[in-house]
C-alpha positions in Angstrom: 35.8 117.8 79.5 38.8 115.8 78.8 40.3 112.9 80.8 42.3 109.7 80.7 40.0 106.5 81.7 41.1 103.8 83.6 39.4 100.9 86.2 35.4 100.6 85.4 35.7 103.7 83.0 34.2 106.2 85.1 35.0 109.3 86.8 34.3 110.1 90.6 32.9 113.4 91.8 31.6 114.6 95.2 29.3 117.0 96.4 29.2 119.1 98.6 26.7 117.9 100.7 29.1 114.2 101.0 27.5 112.2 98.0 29.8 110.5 95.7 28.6 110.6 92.4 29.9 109.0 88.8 30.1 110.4 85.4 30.5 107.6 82.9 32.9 107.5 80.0 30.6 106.7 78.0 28.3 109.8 79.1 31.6 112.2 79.0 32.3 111.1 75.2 28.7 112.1 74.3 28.9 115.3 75.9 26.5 114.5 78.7 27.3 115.5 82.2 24.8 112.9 84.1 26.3 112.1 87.3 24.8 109.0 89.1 24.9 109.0 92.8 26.5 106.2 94.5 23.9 106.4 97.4 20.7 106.8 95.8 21.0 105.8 92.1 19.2 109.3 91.3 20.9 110.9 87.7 21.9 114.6 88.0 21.9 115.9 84.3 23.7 119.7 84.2 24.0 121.7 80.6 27.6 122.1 81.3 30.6 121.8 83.7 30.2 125.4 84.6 26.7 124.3 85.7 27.8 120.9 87.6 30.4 122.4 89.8 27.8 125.6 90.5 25.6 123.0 92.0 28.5 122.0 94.6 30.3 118.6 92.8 34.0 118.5 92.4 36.5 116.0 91.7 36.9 113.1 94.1 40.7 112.3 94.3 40.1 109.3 96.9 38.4 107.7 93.8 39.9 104.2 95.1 37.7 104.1 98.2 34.4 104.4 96.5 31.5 102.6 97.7 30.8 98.9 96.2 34.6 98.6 95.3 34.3 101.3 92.4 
């Protein structure tokens, strides 16, 4: 997965259920997909994208309103 990285390096998703979640650069350039919720601090680990976005995450455009000013 390929994207430009700006701000604290990391790249906001949400799930379906409402939790805002982070994958960090430095996860993304290693090929990881470990989102972190915001909420909770719990690590989601999927194989793949395919499998992340099955599971309900997305994208979260809004990324400037993110809890704790991230």
């Amino acid at each position: 997965m390929a994207f430009d990285i700006d701000g604290d390096g990391s790249l906001a998703f949400r799930h379906a259920s409402g939790l805002i979640g982070t994958l960090s650069a430095e996860d993304n350039l290693n090929g990881r997909m470990r989102l972190v919720s915001e909420r909770a601090g719990e690590v989601s680990a999927y194989d793949s994208v395919e499998a992340l976005v099955r599971d309900g995450w997305s994208l979260y455009e809004n990324s400037n309103a993110l809890p704790n000013g991230r």
